[in-house]
C-alpha positions as CSV (number, residue, x, y, z in Angstrom):
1,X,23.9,135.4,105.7
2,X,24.5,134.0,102.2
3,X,28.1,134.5,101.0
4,X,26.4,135.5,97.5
5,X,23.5,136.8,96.6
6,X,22.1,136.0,92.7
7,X,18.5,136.3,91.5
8,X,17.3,135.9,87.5
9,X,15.5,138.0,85.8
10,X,12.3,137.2,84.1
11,X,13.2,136.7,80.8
12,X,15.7,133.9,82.3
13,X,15.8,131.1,79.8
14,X,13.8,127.9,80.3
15,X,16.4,125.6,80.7
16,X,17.8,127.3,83.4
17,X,14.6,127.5,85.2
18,X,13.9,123.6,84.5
19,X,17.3,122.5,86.1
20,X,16.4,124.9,89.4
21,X,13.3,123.1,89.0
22,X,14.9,119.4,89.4
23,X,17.6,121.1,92.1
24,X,14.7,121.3,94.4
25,X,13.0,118.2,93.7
26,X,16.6,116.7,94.4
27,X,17.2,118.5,98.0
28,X,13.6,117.4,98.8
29,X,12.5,121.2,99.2
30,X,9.0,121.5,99.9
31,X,6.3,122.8,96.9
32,X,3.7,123.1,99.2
33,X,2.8,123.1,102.6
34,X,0.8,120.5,104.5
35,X,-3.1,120.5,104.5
36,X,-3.8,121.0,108.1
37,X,-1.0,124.1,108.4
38,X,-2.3,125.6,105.2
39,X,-6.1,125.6,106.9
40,X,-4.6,127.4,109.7
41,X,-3.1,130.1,107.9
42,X,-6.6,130.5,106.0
43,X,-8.3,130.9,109.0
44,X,-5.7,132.7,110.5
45,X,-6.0,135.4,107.4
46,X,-9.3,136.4,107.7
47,X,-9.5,136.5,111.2
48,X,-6.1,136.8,113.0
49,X,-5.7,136.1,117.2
50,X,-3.8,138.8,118.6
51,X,-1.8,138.2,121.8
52,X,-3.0,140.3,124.5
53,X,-0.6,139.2,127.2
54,X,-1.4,137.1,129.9
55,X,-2.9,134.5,127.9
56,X,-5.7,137.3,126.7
57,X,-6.3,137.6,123.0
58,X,-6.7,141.4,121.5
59,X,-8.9,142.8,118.6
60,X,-7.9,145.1,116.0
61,X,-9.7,147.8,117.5
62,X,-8.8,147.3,121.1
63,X,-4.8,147.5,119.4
64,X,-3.2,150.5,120.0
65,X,-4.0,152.6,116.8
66,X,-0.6,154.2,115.0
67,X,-2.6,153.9,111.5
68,X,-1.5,158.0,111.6
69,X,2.3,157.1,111.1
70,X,3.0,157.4,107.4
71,X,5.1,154.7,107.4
72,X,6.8,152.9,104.0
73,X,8.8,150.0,103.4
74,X,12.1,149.8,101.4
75,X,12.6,146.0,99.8
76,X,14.1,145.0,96.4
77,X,11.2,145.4,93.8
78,X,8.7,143.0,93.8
79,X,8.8,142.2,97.3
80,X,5.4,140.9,99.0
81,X,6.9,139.9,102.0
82,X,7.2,142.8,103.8
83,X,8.2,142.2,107.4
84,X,9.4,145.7,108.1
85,X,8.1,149.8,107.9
86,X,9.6,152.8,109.1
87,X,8.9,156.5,109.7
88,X,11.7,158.9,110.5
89,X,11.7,162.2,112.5
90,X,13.4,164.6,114.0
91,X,13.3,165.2,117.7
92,X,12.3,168.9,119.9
93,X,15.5,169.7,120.8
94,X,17.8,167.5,118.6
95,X,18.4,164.1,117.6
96,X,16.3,161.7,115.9
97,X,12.6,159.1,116.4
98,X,12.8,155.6,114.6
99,X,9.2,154.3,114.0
100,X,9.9,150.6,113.2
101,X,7.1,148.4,112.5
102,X,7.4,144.6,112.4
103,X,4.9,142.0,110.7
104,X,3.4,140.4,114.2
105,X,3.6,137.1,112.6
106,X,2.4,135.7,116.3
107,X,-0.8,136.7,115.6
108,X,-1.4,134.7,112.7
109,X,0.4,131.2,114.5
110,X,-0.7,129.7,116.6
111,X,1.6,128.1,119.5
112,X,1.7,124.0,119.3
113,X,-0.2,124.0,115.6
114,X,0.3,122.6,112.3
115,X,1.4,125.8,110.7
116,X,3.8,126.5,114.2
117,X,5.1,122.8,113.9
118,X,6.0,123.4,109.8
119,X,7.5,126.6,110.3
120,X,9.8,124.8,112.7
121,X,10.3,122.7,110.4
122,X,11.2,125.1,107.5
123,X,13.1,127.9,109.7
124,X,13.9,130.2,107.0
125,X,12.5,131.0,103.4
126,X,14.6,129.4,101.1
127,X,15.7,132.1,97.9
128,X,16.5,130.7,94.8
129,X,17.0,132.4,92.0
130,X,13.6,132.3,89.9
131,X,11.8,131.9,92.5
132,X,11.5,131.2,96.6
133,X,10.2,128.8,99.3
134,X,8.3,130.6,102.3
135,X,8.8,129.6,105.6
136,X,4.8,130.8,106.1
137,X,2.1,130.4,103.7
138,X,1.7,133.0,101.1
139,X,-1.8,134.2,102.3
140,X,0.1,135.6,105.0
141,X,3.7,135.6,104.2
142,X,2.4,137.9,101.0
143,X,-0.6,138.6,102.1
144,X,-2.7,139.2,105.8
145,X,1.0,139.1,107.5
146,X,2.5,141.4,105.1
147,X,3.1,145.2,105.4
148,X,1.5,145.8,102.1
149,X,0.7,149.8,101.6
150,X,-3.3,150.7,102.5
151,X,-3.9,147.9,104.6
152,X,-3.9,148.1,108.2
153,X,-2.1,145.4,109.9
154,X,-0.9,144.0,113.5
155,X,2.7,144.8,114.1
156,X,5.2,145.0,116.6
157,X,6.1,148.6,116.8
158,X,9.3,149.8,117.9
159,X,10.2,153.8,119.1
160,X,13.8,154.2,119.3
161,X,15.9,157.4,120.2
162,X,18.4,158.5,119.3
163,X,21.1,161.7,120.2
164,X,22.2,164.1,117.7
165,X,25.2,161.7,116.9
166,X,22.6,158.9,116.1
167,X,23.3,156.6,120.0
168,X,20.2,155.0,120.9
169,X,19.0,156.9,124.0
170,X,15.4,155.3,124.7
171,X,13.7,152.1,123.2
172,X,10.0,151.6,123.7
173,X,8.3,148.3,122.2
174,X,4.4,147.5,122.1
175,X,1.6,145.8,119.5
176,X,-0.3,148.3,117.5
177,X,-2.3,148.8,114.3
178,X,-0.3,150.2,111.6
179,X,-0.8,151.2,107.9
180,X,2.3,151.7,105.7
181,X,1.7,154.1,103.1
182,X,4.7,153.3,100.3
183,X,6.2,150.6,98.9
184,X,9.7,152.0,98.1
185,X,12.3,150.0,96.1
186,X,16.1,151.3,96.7
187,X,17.0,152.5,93.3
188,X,13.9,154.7,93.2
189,X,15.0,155.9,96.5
190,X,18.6,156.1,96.2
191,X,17.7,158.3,92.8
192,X,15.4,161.0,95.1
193,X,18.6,161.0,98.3
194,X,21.2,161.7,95.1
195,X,19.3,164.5,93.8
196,X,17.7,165.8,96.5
197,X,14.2,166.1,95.8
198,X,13.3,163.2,99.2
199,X,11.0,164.6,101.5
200,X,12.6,164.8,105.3
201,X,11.3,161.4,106.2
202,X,13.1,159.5,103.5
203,X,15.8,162.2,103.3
204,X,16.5,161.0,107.2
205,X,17.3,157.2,106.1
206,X,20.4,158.9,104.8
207,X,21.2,161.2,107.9
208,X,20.7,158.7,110.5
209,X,22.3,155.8,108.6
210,X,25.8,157.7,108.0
211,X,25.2,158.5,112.1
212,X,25.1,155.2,112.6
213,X,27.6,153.8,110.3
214,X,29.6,156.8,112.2
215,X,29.4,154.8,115.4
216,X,29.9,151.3,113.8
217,X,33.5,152.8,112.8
218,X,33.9,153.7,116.5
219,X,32.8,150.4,117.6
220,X,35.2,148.5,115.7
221,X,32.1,146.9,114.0
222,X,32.9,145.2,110.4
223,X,30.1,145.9,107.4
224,X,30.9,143.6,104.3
225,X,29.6,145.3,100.9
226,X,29.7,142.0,98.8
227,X,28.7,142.3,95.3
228,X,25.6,140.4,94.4
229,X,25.6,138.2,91.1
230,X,23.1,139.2,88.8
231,X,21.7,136.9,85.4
232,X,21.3,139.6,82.7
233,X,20.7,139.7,79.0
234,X,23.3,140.8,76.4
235,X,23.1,140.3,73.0
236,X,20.4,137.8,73.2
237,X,22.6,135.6,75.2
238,X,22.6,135.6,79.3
239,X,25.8,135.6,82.0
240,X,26.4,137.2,85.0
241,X,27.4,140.0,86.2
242,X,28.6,141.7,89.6
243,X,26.3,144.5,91.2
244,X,27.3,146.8,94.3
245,X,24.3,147.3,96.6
246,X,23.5,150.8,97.0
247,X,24.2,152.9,99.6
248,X,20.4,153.0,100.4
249,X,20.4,149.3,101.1
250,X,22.9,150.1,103.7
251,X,21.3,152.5,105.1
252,X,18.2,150.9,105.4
253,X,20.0,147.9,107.0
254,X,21.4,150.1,109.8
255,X,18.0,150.9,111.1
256,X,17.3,147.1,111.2
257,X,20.7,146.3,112.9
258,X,19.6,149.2,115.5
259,X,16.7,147.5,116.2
260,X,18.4,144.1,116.3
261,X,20.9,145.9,118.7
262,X,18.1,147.5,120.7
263,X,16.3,143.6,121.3
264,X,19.7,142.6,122.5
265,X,19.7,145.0,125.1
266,X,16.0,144.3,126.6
267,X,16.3,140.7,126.6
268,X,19.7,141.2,128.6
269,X,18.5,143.5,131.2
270,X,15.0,141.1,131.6
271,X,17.6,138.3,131.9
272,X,15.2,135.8,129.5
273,X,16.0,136.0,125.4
274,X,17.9,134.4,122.5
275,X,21.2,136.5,120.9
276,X,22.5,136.2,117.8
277,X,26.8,135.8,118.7
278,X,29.9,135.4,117.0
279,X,33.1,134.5,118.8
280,X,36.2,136.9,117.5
281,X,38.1,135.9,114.7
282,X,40.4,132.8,115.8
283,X,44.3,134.1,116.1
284,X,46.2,134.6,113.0
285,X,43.4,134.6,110.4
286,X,43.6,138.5,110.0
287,X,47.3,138.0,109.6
288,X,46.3,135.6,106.6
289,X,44.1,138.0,105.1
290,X,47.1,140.6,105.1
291,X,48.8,138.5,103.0
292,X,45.5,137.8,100.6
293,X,44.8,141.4,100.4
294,X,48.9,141.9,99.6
295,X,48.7,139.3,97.0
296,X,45.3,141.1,95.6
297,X,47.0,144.3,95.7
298,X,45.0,145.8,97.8
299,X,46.5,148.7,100.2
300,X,46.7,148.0,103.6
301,X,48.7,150.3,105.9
302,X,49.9,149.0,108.7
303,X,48.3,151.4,111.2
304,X,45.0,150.8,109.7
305,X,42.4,148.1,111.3
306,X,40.5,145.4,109.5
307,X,37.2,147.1,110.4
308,X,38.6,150.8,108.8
309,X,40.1,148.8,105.9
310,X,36.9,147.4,105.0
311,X,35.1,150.8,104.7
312,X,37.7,152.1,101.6
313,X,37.2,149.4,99.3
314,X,34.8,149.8,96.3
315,X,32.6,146.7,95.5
316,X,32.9,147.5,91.9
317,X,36.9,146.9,91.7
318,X,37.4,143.2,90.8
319,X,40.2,143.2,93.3
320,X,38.0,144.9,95.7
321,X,35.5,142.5,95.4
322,X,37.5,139.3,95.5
323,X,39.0,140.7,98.7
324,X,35.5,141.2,100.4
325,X,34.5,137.8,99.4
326,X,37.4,136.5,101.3
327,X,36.5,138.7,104.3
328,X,33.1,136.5,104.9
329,X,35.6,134.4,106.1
330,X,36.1,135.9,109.2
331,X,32.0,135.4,109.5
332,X,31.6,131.9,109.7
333,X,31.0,130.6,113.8
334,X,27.9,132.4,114.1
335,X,25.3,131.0,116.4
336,X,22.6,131.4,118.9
337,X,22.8,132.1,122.6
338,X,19.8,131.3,124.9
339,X,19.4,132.1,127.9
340,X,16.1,132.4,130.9
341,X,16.6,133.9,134.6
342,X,20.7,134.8,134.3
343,X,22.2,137.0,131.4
344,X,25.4,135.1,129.2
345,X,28.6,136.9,130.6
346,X,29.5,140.1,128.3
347,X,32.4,138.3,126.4
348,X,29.7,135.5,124.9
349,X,26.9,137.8,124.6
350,X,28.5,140.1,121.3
351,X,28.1,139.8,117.9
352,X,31.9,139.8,116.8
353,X,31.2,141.3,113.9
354,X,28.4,144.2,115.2
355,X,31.1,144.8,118.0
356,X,27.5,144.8,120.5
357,X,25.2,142.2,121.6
358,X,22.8,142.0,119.0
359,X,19.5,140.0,118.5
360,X,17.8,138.8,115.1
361,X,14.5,140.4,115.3
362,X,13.1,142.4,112.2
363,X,12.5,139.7,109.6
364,X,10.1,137.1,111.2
365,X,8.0,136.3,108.0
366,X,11.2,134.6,106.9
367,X,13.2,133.9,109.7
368,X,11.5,131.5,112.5
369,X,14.0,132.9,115.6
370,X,12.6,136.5,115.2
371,X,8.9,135.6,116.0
372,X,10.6,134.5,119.3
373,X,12.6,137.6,119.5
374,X,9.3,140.1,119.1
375,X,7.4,138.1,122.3
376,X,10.9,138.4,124.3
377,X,10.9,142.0,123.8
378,X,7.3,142.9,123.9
379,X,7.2,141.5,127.6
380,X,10.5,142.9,128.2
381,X,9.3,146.2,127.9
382,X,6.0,145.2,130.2
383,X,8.0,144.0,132.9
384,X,6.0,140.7,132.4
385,X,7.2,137.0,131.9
386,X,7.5,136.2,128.9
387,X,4.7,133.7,127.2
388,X,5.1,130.0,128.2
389,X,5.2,129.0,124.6
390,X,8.2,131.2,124.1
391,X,10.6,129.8,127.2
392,X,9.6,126.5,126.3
393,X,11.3,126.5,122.7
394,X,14.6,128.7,123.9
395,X,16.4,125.7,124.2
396,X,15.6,123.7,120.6
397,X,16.0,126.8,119.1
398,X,19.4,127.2,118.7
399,X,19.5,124.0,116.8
400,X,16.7,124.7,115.2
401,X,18.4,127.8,113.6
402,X,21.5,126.0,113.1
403,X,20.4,123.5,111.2
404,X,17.6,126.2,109.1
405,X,21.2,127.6,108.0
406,X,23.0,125.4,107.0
407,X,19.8,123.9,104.3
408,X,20.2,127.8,103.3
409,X,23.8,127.8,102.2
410,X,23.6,124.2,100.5
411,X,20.9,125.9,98.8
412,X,22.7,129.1,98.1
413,X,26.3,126.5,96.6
414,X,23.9,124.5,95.0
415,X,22.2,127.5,93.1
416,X,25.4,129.3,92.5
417,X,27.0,125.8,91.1
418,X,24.0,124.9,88.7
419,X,23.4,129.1,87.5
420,X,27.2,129.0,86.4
421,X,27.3,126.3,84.9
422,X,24.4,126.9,82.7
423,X,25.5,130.0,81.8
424,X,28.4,128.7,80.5
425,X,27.5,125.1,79.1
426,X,28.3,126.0,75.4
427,X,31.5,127.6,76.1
428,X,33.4,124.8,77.2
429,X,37.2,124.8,75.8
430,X,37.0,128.7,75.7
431,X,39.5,130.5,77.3
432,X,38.8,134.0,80.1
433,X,40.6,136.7,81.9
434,X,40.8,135.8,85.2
435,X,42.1,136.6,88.7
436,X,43.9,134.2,91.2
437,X,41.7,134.8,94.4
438,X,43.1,132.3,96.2
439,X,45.3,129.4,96.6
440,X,45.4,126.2,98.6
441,X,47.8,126.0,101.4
442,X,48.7,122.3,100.9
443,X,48.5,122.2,97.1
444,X,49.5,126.0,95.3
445,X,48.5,124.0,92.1
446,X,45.0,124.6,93.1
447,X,42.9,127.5,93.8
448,X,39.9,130.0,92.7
449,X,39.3,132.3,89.7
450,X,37.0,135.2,89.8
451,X,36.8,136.0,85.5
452,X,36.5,139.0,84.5
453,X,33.9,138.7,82.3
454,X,31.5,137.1,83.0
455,X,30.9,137.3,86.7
456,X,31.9,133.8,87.5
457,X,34.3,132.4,90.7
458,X,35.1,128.7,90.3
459,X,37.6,126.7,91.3
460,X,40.7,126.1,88.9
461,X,43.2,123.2,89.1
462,X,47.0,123.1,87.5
463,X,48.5,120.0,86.2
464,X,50.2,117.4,88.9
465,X,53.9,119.0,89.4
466,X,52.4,122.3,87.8
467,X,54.1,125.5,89.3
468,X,52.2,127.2,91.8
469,X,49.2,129.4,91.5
470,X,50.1,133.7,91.1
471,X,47.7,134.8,94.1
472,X,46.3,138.3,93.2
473,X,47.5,137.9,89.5
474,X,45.8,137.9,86.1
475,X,46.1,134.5,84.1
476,X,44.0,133.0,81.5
477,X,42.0,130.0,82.1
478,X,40.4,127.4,79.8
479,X,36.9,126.2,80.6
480,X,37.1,122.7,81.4
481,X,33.8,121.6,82.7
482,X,30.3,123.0,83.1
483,X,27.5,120.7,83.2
484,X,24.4,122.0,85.0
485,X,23.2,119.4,88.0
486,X,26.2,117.5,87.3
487,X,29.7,119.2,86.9
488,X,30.1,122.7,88.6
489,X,32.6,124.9,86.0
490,X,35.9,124.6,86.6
491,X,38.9,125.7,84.8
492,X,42.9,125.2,84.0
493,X,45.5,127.3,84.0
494,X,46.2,128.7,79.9
């Protein structure tokens, strides 16, 4: 995941938008896709192939028919690419029905084509922050692929289960026809939860997503809120600024980490499928973040964990914040398991940080490993083999993924790097309120700033022979460079 999330609003000035425009052209992202893979995903919008099993190809009408599940999809305004709707229930006799609907983004690619081959190529839609790259065509990504409301569309649709207490107690996986009824965008739903007026099926994002953030606790499982960056307009003039995500956003991701949980667990008792891990957190690095949060002032009793400490801290507190953006740390190592006739052993088959194995499997209009994921778990729950096509890329894949990551985090620096120092350009030689986040271990001259105002972390740099940074205090820094596409800000010591 991306360490920080920004986007820019649309009255973002031109400038900014013509130096993301020349980031691109210099990291070689594509602006379009190839001829032959664009054809395909023509063709493949009007008249998509459905997988059948077997080698058979379905129809729309001989798809199971859920079109009678008023489903809706919960995505940051504006969102076309919809990969995922729900509909919640309640169960006879207690507990709680997930109706999870994935785009079926196999039926639109075709195994060993040009638009397979270039989506292997991409791996991931690329987010920057006017705009972003797909990893599939827009006439499906946005389009025939997409969950739109009032359109019926192939998905993978997932029933889970769950107990009173929200524990998964029955998973069920199968293609069907589904219509989505709402496009929902979290603050409109997190205003409806906070005043009550959500009908039961929205109302039930909350209920089952404090169940399940219930059982993450008891897990062990760590949940980073990380403040997003956000470009807005003050005064005539733009800068940045920190926003928390909603509760509602988390919410909404615990149904997708349920499902992600719930393909971990198919794929493990079929013995074929591809895991998302992460080893634990190498020795003494939580000791080093006791010291960090120490030095933030941040309160961390002795008897409470990492994963509880996480839980009290409030996005919104620049000392907060700083802390959790020191936590993704203890994230980095993640990678991809494979595996096809023997299941990993149990201590490399966890997600670290989910405290469970746990599968990526809910976003595969932007994510290349999840298309995988859905054909793992449809056969899964068939008792079939799973396709050909699918066994024969387990073992790129990895790789693949690994390498689709990395381009999305040199993105993500590069973006954060250029946006700042736009932003801040004409305000070189000015002096901010800032707070010492962190601090080299072989030079304590050297270190990062998060200012106060605006929402900017960049690195800062004391004279030779200097004294050593304050971690966790509040100094004033002067602006010493900021030139967009050529010097990220950076600041001294006041």
């Amino acid at each position: 995941m991306p360490r920080r999330h920004m986007h820019v609003t649309d009255t973002a000035e031109a400038p900014l938008r013509a130096a993301l425009h020349d980031l691109r052209a210099r990291m070689e992202i594509p602006d379009h896709f190839p001829p032959t893979a664009q054809a395909e995903a023509d063709s493949a919008a009007r008249a998509p192939r459905i997988p059948a099993g077997d080698g058979e190809v379905a129809t729309e009408h001989t798809l199971h028919d859920a079109t009678n599940l008023p489903l809706f999809t919960l995505d940051p305004p504006g969102s076309r690419d919809l990969d995922q709707a729900m509909y919640l229930a309640r169960r006879r006799g207690g507990g709680y029905r997930v109706h999870y609907a994935i785009a079926d983004v196999a039926s639109f690619v075709t195994p060993g084509g040009a638009l397979d081959a270039e989506a292997h190529h991409r791996v991931a839609t690329l987010y920057f922050p006017d705009e972003h790259v797909p990893l599939h065509p827009t006439v499906l990504s946005e389009g025939a692929a997409s969950l739109l409301p009032d359109q019926d569309r192939p998905a993978v649709l997932w029933q889970l289960d769950l107990a009173p207490d929200g524990a998964l107690t029955g998973t069920a996986v199968r293609r069907a026809l589904v219509r989505s009824r709402a496009r929902l965008h979290y603050a409109g739903v997190q205003r409806v939860l906070d005043d009550g007026t959500a009908e039961e099926p929205l109302a039930l994002l909350r209920e089952i997503g404090l169940r399940r953030e219930e059982l993450e606790t008891v897990r062990g499982a760590i949940s980073l809120n990380v403040p997003e960056q956000e470009i807005v307009e003050r005064d005539g003039r733009y800068t940045l600024a920190y926003r928390a995500p909603l509760p509602a956003a988390a919410w909404n991701a615990q149904i997708s980490l349920l499902t992600g949980m719930a393909a971990a667990e198919l794929m493990l008792a079929s013995g074929t499928g591809i895991l998302r891990t992460l080893p634990s957190a190498p020795d003494g690095s939580v000791a080093r973040l006791r010291l960090t949060a120490q030095a933030l002032g941040v309160d961390w009793p002795h008897h409470t964990s990492y994963a509880a400490l996480i839980r009290t801290l409030d996005p919104r507190r620049a000392r907060h914040a700083a802390f959790l953006q020191e936590c993704t740390a203890l994230l980095r190592g993640a990678g991809y398991t494979t595996f096809d006739g023997t299941a990993p052993p149990a201590t490399t088959a966890v997600h670290a940080a989910v405290a469970a194995p746990y599968a990526h499997a809910t976003a595969p209009l932007r994510r290349l490993v999840d298309r995988y994921t859905s054909e793992l778990c449809l056969a899964a729950a068939a008792g079939r083999t799973p396709p050909g096509w699918v066994r024969a890329a387990l073992a790129a894949l990895p790789r693949e993924m690994e390498l689709g990551t990395q381009r999305a985090n040199q993105v993500e620096r590069a973006c954060v790097d250029l946006v700042e120092a736009a932003l801040l350009r004409d305000r070189v030689g000015d002096t901010f309120e800032a707070l010492v986040v962190d601090r080299h271990q072989d030079d304590p001259t050297q270190g990062t700033v998060q200012l106060y105002e605006p929402a900017v972390i960049g690195p800062v740099r004391a004279a030779p022979g200097g004294p050593a940074l304050p971690l966790g205090d509040r100094i004033r820094v002067r602006l010493s460079t900021a030139e967009p596409g050529r010097e990220p800000v950076q600041f001294t010591p006041v």
